[in-house]
C-alpha positions in Angstrom: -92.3 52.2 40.0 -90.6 50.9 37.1 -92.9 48.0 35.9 -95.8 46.1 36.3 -95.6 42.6 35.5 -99.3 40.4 35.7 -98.7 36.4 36.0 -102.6 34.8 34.8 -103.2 31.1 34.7 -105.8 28.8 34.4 -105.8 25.5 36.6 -107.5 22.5 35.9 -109.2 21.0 39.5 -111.1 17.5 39.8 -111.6 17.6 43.5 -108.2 16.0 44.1 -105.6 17.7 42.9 -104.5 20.8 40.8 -102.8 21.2 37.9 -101.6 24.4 35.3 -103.0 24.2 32.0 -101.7 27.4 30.3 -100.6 30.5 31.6 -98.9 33.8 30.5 -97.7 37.2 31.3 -97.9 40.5 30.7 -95.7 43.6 31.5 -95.1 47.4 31.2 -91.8 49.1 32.2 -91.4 52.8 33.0 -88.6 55.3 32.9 -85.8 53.6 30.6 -86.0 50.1 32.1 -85.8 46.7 29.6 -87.8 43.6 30.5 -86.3 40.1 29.2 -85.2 36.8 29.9 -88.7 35.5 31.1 -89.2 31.8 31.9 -92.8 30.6 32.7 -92.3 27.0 34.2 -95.3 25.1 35.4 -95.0 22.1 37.5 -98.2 20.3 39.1 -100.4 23.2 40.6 -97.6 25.7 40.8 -97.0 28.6 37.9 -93.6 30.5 38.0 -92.2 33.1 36.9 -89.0 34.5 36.2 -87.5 37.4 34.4 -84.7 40.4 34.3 -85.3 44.0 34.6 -82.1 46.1 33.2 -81.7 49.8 32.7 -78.5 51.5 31.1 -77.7 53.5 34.1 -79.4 51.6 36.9 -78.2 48.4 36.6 -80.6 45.1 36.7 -82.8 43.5 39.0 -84.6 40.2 39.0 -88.8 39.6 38.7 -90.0 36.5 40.7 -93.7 35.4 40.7 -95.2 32.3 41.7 -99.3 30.8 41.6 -100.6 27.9 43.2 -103.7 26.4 43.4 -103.2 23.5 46.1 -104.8 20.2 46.5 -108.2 21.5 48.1 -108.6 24.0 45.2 -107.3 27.2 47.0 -105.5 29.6 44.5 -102.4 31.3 46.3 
């Protein structure tokens, strides 16, 4: 493994629709690797996520996460 990254919102919900009202993240890397670059982008229901993982010898990768809580008030 080398990180953990959480994604927590909380959604608003009046029976209709869904919406984000805040979110945030949280993250521990493991054996040399550097987390940056993060973008949380909320749009309606849906929470995103977005960042870079890079280690000096092992090159980078990419974190993706996404949240939605849909129109019946299902969180997926």
């Amino acid at each position: 493994m080398i990180a953990e990254v959480t994604l927590s919102a909380t959604f608003g919900y009046d029976g209709n629709e869904a919406w984000v009202e805040e979110a945030e993240s949280n993250y521990e890397t493991y054996d040399g690797w550097s987390y940056g670059s993060e973008q949380i982008r909320q749009s309606g229901g849906t929470v995103t996520l977005s960042a870079r993982l890079s280690h000096p010898t092992e090159g980078t990768g990419s974190v993706n996460l996404s949240m939605t809580c849909s129109p019946d008030g299902t969180i997926r």
